[in-house]
MARTIDREN-943784 format. One record per residue (C-alpha): chain; y negated, x negated, z negated; residue in one letter. Coordinates in steps of 0.25 Angstrom, whole numbers. Last residue first. Layout:
BEGIN
NODE  mol     c2     c1     c3  type
NODE    A      Y      X      Z     A
...
***
This chain:
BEGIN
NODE  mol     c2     c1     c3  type
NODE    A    -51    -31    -51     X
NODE    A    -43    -27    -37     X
NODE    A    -37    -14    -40     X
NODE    A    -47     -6    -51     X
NODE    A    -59    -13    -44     X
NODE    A    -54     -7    -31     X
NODE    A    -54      6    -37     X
NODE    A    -68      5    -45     X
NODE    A    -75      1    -32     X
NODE    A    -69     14    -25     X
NODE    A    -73     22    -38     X
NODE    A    -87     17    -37     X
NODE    A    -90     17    -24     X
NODE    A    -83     32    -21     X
NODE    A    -96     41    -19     X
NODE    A   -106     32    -11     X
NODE    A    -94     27     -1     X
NODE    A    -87     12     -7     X
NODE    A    -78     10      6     X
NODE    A    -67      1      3     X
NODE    A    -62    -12      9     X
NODE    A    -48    -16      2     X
NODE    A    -43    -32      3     X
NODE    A    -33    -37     11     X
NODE    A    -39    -52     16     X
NODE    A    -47    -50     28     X
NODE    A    -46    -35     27     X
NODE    A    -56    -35     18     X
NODE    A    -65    -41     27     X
NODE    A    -63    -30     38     X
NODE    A    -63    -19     28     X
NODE    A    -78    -25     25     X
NODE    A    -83    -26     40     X
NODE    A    -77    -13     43     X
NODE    A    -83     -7     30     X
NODE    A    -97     -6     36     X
NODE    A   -103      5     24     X
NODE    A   -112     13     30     X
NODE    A   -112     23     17     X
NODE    A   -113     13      7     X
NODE    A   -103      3      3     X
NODE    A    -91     -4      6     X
NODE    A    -81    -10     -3     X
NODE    A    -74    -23      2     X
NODE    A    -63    -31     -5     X
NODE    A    -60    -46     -1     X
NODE    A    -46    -53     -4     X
NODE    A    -46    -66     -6     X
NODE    A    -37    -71      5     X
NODE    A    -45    -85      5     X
NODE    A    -42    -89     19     X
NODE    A    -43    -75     23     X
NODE    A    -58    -75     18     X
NODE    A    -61    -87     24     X
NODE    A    -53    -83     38     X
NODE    A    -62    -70     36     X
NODE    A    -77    -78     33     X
NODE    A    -81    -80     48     X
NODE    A    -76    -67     56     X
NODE    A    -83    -58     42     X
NODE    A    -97    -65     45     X
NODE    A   -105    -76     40     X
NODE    A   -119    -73     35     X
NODE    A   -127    -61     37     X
NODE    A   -124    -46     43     X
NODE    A   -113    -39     36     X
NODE    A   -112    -24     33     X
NODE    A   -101    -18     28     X
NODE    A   -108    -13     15     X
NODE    A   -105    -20      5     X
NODE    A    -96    -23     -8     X
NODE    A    -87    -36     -5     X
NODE    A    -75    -38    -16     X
NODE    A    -71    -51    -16     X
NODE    A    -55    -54    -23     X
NODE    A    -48    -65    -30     X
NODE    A    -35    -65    -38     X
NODE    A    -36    -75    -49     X
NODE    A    -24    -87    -50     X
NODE    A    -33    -98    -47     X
NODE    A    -44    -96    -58     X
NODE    A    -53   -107    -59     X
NODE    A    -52   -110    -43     X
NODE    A    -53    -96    -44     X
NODE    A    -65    -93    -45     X
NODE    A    -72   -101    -35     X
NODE    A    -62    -95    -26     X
NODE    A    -67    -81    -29     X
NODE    A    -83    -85    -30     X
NODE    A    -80    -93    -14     X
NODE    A    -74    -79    -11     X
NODE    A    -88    -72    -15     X
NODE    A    -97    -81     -8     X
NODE    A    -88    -79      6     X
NODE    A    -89    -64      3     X
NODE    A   -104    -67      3     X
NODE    A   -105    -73     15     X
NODE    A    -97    -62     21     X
NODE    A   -107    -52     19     X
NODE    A   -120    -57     21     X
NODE    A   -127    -44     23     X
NODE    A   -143    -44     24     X
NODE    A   -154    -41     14     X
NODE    A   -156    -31      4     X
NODE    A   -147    -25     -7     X
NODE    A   -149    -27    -23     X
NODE    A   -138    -33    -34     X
NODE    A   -142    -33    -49     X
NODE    A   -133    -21    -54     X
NODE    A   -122    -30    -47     X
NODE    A   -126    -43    -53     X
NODE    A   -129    -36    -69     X
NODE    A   -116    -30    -69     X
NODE    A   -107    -42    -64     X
NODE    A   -115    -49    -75     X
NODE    A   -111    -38    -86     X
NODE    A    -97    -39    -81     X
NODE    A    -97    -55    -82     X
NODE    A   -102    -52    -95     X
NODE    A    -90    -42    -99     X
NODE    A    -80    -51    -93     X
NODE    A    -77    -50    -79     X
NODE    A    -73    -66    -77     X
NODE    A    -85    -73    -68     X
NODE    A    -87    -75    -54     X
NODE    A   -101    -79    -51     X
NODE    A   -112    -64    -52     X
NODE    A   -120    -63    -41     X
NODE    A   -118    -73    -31     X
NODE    A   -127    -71    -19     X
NODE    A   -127    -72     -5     X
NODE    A   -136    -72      6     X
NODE    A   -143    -61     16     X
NODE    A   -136    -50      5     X
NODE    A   -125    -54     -5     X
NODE    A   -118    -52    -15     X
NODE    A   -109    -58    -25     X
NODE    A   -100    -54    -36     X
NODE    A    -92    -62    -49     X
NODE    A    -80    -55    -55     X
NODE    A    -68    -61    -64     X
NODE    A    -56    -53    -67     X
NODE    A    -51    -54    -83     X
NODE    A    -53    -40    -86     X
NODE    A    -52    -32    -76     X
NODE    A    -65    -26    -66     X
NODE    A    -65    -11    -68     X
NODE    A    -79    -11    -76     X
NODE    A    -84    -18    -61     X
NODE    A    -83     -4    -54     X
NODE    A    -95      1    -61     X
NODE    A   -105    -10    -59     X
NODE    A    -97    -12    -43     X
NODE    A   -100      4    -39     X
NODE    A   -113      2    -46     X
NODE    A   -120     -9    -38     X
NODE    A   -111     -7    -24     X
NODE    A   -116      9    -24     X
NODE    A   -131      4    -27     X
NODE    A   -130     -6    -16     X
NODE    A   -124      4     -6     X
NODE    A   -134     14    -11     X
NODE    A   -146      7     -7     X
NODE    A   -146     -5      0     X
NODE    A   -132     -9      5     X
NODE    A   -137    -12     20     X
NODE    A   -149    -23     13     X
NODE    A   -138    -32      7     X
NODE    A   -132    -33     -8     X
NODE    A   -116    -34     -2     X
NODE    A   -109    -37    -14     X
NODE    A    -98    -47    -15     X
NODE    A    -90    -45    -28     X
NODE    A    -80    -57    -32     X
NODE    A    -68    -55    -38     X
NODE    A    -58    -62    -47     X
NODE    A    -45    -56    -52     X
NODE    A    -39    -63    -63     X
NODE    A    -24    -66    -63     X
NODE    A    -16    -57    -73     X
NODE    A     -6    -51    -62     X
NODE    A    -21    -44    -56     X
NODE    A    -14    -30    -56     X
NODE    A    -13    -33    -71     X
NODE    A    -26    -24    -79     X
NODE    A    -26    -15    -67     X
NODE    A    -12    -13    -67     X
NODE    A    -12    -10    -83     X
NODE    A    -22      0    -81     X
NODE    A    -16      7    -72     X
NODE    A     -3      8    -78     X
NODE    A    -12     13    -90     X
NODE    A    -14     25    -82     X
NODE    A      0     28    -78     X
NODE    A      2     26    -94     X
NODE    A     -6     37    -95     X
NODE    A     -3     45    -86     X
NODE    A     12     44    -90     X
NODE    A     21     34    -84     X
NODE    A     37     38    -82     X
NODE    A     36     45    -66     X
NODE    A     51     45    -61     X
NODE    A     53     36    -51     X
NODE    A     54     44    -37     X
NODE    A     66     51    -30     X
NODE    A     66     45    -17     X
NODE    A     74     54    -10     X
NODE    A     63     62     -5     X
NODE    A     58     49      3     X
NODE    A     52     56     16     X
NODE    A     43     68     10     X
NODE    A     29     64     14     X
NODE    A     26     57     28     X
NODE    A     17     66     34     X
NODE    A     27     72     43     X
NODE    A     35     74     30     X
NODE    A     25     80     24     X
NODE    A     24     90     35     X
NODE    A     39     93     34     X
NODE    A     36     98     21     X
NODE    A     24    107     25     X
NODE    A     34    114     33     X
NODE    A     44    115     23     X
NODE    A     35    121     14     X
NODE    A     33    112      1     X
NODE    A     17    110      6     X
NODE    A     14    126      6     X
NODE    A     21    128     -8     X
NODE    A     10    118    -13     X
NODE    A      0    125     -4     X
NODE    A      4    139    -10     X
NODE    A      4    133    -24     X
NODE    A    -11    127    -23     X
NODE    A    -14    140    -20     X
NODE    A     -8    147    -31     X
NODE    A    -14    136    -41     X
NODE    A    -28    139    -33     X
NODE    A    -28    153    -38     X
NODE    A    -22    150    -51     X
NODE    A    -35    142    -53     X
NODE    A    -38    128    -55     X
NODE    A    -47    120    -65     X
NODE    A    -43    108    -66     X
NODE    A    -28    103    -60     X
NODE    A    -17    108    -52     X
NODE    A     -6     96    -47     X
NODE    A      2     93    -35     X
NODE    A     12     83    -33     X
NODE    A     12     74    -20     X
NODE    A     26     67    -20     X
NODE    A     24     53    -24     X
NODE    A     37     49    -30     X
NODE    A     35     39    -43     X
NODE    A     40     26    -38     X
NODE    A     46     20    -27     X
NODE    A     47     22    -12     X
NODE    A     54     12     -4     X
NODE    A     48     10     11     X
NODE    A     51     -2     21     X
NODE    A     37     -7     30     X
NODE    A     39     -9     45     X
NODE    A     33      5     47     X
NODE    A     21      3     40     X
NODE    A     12      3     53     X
NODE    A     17     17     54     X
NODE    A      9     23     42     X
NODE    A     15     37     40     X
NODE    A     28     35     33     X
NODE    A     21     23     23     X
NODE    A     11     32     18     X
NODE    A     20     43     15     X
NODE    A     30     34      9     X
NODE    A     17     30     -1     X
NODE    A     16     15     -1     X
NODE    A     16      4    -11     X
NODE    A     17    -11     -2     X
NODE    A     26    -23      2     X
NODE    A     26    -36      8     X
NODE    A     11    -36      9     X
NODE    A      0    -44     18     X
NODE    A      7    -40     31     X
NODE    A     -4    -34     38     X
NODE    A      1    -20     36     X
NODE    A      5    -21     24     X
NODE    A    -11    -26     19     X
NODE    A    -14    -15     29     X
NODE    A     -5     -5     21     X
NODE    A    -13    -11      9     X
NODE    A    -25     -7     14     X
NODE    A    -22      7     17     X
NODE    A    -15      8      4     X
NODE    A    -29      6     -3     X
NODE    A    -35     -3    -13     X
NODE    A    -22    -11    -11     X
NODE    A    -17    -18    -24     X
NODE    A    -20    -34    -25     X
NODE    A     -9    -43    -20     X
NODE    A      5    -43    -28     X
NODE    A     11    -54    -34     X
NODE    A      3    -56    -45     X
NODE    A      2    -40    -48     X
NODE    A     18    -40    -51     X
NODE    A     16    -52    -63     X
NODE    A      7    -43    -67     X
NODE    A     14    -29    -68     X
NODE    A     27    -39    -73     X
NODE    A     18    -41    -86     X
NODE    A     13    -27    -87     X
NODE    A     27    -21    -87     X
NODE    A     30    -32    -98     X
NODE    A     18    -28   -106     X
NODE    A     22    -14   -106     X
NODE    A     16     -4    -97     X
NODE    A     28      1    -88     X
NODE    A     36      3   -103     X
NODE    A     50      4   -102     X
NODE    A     51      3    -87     X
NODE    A     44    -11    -87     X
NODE    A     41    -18    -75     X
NODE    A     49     -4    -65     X
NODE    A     39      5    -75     X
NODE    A     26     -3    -70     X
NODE    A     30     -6    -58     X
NODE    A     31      8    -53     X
NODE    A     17     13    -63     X
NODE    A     11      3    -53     X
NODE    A     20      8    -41     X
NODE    A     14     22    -42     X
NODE    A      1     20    -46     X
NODE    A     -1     10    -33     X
NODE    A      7     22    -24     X
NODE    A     -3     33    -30     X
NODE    A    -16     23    -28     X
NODE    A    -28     24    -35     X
NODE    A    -26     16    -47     X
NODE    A    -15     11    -43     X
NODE    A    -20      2    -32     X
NODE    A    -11      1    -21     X
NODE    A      1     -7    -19     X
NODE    A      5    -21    -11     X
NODE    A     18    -28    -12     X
NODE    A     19    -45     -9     X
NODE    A     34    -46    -13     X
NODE    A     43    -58    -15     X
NODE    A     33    -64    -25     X
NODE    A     45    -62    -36     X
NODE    A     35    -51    -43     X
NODE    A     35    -45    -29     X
NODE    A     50    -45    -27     X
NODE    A     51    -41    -42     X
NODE    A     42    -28    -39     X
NODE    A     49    -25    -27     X
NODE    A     64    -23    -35     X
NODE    A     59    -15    -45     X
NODE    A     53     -6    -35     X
NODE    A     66     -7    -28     X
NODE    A     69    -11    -16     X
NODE    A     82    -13    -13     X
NODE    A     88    -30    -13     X
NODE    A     79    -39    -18     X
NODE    A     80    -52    -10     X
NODE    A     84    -47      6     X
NODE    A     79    -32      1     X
NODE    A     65    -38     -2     X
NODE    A     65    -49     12     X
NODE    A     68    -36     19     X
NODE    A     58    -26     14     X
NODE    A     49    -38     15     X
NODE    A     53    -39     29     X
NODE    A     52    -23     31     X
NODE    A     36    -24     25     X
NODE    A     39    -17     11     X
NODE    A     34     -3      6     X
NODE    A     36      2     -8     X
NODE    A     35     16    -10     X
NODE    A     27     26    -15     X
NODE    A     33     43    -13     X
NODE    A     31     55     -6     X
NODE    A     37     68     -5     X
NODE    A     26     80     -3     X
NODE    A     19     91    -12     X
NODE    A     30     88    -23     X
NODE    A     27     91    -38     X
NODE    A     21    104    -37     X
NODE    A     12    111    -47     X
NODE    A      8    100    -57     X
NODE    A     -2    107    -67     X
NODE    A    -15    100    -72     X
NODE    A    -23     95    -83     X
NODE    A    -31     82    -84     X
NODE    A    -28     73    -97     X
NODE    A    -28     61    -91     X
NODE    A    -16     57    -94     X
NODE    A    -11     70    -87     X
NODE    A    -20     67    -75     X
NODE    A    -12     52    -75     X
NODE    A     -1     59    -73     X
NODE    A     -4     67    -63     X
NODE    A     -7     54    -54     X
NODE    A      7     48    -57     X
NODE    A     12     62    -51     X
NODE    A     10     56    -36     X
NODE    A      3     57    -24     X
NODE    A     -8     67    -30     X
NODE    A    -10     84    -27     X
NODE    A    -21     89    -34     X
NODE    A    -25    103    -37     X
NODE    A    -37    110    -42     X
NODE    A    -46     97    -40     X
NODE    A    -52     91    -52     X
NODE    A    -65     83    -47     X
NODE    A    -72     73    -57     X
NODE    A    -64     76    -67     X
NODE    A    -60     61    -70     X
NODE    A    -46     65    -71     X
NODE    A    -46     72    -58     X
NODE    A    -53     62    -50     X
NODE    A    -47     50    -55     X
NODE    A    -32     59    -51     X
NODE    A    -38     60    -36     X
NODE    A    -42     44    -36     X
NODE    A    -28     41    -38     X
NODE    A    -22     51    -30     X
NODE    A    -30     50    -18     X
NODE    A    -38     61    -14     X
NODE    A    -37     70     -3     X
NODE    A    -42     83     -7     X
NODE    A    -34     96     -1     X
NODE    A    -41    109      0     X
NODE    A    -30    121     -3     X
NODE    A    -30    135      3     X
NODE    A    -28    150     -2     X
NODE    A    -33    163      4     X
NODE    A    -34    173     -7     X
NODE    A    -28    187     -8     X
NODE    A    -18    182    -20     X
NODE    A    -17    168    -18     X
NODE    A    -16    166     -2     X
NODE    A    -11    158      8     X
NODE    A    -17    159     23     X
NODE    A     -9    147     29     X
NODE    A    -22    141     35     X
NODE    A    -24    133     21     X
NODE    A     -8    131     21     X
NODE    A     -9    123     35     X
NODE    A    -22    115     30     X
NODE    A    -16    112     17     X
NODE    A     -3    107     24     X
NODE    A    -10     96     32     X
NODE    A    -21     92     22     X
NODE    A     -7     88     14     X
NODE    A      1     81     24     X
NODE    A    -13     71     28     X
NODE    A     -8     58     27     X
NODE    A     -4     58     38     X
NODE    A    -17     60     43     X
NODE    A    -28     61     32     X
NODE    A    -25     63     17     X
NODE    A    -20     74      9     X
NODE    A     -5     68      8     X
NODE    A     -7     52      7     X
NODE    A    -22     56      0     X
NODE    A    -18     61    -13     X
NODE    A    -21     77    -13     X
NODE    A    -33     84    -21     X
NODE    A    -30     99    -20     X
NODE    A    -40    109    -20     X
NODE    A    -37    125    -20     X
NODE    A    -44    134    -13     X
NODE    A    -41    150    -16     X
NODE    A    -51    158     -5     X
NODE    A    -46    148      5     X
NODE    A    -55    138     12     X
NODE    A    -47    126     10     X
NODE    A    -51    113     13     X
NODE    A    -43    101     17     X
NODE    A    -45     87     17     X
NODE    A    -55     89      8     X
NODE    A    -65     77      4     X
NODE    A    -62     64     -4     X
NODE    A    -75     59     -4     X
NODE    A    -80     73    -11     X
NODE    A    -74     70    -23     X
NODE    A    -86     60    -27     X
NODE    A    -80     46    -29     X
NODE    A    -74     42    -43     X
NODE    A    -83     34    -53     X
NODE    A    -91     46    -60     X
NODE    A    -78     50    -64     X
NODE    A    -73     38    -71     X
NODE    A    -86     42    -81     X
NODE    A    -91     28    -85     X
NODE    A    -97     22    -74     X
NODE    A    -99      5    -77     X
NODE    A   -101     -2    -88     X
NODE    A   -118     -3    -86     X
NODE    A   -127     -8    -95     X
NODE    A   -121    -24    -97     X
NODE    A   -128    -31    -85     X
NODE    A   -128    -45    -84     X
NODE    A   -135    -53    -75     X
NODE    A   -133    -61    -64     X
NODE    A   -138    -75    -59     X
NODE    A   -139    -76    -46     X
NODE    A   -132    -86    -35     X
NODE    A   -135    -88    -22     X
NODE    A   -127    -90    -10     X
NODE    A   -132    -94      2     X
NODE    A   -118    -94     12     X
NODE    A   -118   -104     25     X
NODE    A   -109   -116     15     X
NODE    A   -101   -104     11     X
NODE    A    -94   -104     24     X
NODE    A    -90   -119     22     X
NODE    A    -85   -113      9     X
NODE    A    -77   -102     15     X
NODE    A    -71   -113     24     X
NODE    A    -66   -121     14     X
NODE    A    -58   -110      5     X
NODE    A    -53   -104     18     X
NODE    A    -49   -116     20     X
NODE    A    -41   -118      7     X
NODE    A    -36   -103      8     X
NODE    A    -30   -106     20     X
NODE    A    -36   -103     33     X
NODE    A    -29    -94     43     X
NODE    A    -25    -99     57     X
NODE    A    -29    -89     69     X
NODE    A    -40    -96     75     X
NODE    A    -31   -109     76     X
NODE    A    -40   -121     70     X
NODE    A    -46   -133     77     X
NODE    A    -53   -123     83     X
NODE    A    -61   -121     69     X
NODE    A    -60   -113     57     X
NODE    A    -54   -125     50     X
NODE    A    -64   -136     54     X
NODE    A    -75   -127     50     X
NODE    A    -68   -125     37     X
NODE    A    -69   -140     36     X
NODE    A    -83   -143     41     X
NODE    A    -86   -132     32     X
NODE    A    -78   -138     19     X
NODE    A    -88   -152     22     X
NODE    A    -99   -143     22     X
NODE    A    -93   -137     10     X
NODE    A    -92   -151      3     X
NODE    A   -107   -155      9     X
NODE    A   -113   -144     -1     X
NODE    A   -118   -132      6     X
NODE    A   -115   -120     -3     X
NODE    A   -129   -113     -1     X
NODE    A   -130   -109    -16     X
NODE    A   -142   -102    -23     X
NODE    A   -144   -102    -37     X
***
């Protein structure tokens, strides 16, 4: 059935948005979710939408093997390679492997590689891997690539190795002093003190349960500092038992007044940045060397992150020796003050919680976030996928099976409807509740989708926001969300200038991910940005892990 949305009541709505958007208005002057809500309507007036009828599709539950789902290890190349004679590999977390200041590790390997140690007669040197820690410890308990050595942000990943029955040695328990911490704009720092008194971990999760505190933290699933204050809240809700109903209770009470986790720190820095958050989880390290964060008061908390060192696989005495030499090289003096330059090593008095969550458990905190980080309102979210000529080939195939497989992370309860678009726009599958059905038909409308024509890009986002609030006019408390899938290139219909006081208007949050090769992601960062949302970059190799991440936070 096809739909022009031009009944006289929308004329009428675009005589009025019109009116809205006009002289008559400053230029600077937002528009309320009411107009916003006319004026995408009158938009939509422009908009040929058609509707198909999807089928189901029961014959694929996704990829099985976790490790077929991660990216290829060589996307995460060498920041330093060694050339001696005894070679050993260490995978590093990104704040200390990392590029610029963040790069205290690659600095340290590159002076000892030059230093001429040796093991016996042999030269010894390291190669150091930056990988975050999150996605480093999927890796290795996967088995998809077992480095020698490896080096996380914090013990919480080593214990989840444990759980997952992979062996290894922990050879130093200190690299370089670091540790989380809560950051709070210095008004909110003052307005907390003014009602609360210190800040205390405790303390910060009443204020944001009283709606005193908008805080911000990343996702646990791949963040050190988000697994850190989860398993945090966990033990401060109910130190007994961290994953008793009561501790879940007060979890989910906690996610309603918090907005969705960052994808990344970066984009929840700019959330900071821009005034969108009272507060955030940070690293020290992070916070020391970012200058535009200098308005913003640090407490640490939780579980110290002090850069331990572990041996794994198949590892020789050799490369144990070597991997000592370095380890003794980063805990000279010298190497020590380095860190410090580099921000490490600044909050020794800080003692740390002690760790009390096994692997398993720290595993299971997971899963019990992902189960409650919506605060029990449903999530609903619309799919907007770009079917034009540009994504022919691989770029459509890499969208096809990257959503098929990702969709198996979708919660119970959410509800899910997609549209694409090309020359018009079309809608594939309404909104529906992700019940087993609405999964087979989400299936079947993916597998169905085929490129060629032009790019109507923001016509279709329009489509997809009209779905949301059609939605929740049955369901007011839901959390709404658009994720577009394309590849950057707009060349029909309205354009990003003309729906952005729309899409402000609303606030729903609209994600991009980005495929192919030649993937614009200027224009889709820039309409993320719009209302806070991540943009990612879905290369060849990674699609599927990527879409699986932000699956895992947002759905």
């Amino acid at each position: 059935m096809r739909r022009t949305h031009k009944w006289m009541a929308l004329l009428c709505a675009a005589v009025l948005a019109a009116a809205l958007l006009s002289a008559c208005a400053p230029k600077d002057t937002a528009l309320t979710p009411a107009q916003a809500k006319e004026s995408l309507a009158a938009l939509l007036t422009k908009v040929n939408v058609s509707e198909l009828a999807p089928r189901m599709d029961i014959g694929d539950a996704g990829i099985a093997n976790p490790a077929d789902e991660l990216p290829d290890i060589a996307n995460y190349p060498l920041s330093v390679t060694g050339a001696g004679a005894v070679n050993v590999e260490i995978i590093a977390s990104t704040e200390k492997a990392g590029s610029g200041l963040d790069g205290w590790l690659n600095l340290i390997a590159e002076r000892f590689n030059k230093a001429g140690f040796t093991v016996g007669d042999r030269r010894a040197s390291v190669s150091i891997r930056p990988i975050a820690s999150g996605l480093a410890t999927e890796f290795i308990t996967s088995g998809k690539y077992v480095p020698p050595a490896f080096s996380p942000t914090n013990e919480l990943w080593a214990e989840m190795l444990t759980a997952s029955g992979v062996p290894f040695e922990q050879v130093e328990t200190r690299l370089a002093g670091n540790t989380a911490g809560i950051l709070m704009s210095k008004k909110a720092y003052a307005d907390y003190t003014a009602k609360y008194g210190a800040v205390t971990l405790s303390g910060v999760l009443g204020a944001v349960l009283d709606g005193n505190l908008l805080l911000g933290y990343t996702n646990p699933y791949a963040s050190s500092t988000g697994l850190n204050i989860l398993t945090a809240m966990l033990q401060a809700f109910d130190p007994a038992d961290p994953l008793s109903p009561e501790a879940v209770e007060k979890l989910q009470a906690f996610q309603q007044q918090v907005p969705p986790v960052a994808y990344t720190t970066a984009q929840m820095r700019e959330s900071a940045k821009r005034g969108v958050l009272d507060a955030m989880i940070m690293e020290y390290q992070a916070y020391s060397v970012e200058p535009t964060l200098s308005d913003f008061v640090f407490t640490p908390f939780g579980v110290r992150h002090d850069n331990p060192v572990y041996t794994l696989g198949k590892i020789t005495a050799e490369q144990k020796a070597a991997l000592q030499l370095f380890i003794d090289y980063c805990k000279t003096p010298e190497a020590q003050a380095d860190a410090v330059r580099y921000g490490f090593n600044k909050l020794d008095d800080f003692a740390g919680d002690p760790l009390n969550l096994s692997g398993a458990q720290l595993y299971a905190a997971q899963k019990v976030w992902k189960e409650n980080k919506d605060g029990g309102q449903p999530v609903v979210a619309v799919f907007v996928a770009d079917t034009s000529g540009s994504m022919d080939g691989t770029p459509i195939k890499e969208l096809k099976s990257s959503l098929v497989n990702a969709a198996q992370y979708i919660g119970e309860g959410n509800y899910i409807g997609l549209v694409s678009y090309a020359d018009d726009v079309y809608v594939n599958l309404p909104v529906g509740e992700f019940s087993g059905k609405q999964k087979a038909y989400f299936t079947g409308a993916v597998k169905d989708l085929y490129a060629g024509g032009g790019t109507a890009t923001y016509d279709a986002v329009l489509e997809g926001l009209r779905l949301l609030l059609e939605a929740k006019e049955t369901m007011p408390t839901a959390k709404l969300m658009l994720f577009v899938l394309s590849d950057g290139v707009q060349n029909r219909g309205y354009s990003l200038e003309q729906i952005t006081p729309v899409a402000q208007g609303l606030g729903i949050p609209i994600h991009t991910i980005g495929y192919g090769s030649g993937a614009d992601m200027t224009g889709l960062a820039a309409l993320s940005s719009v209302n806070e949302a991540s943009s990612t970059k879905a290369d060849e190799s990674n699609v599927v892990y990527n879409l699986r991440n932000i699956f895992n936070s947002q759905i």
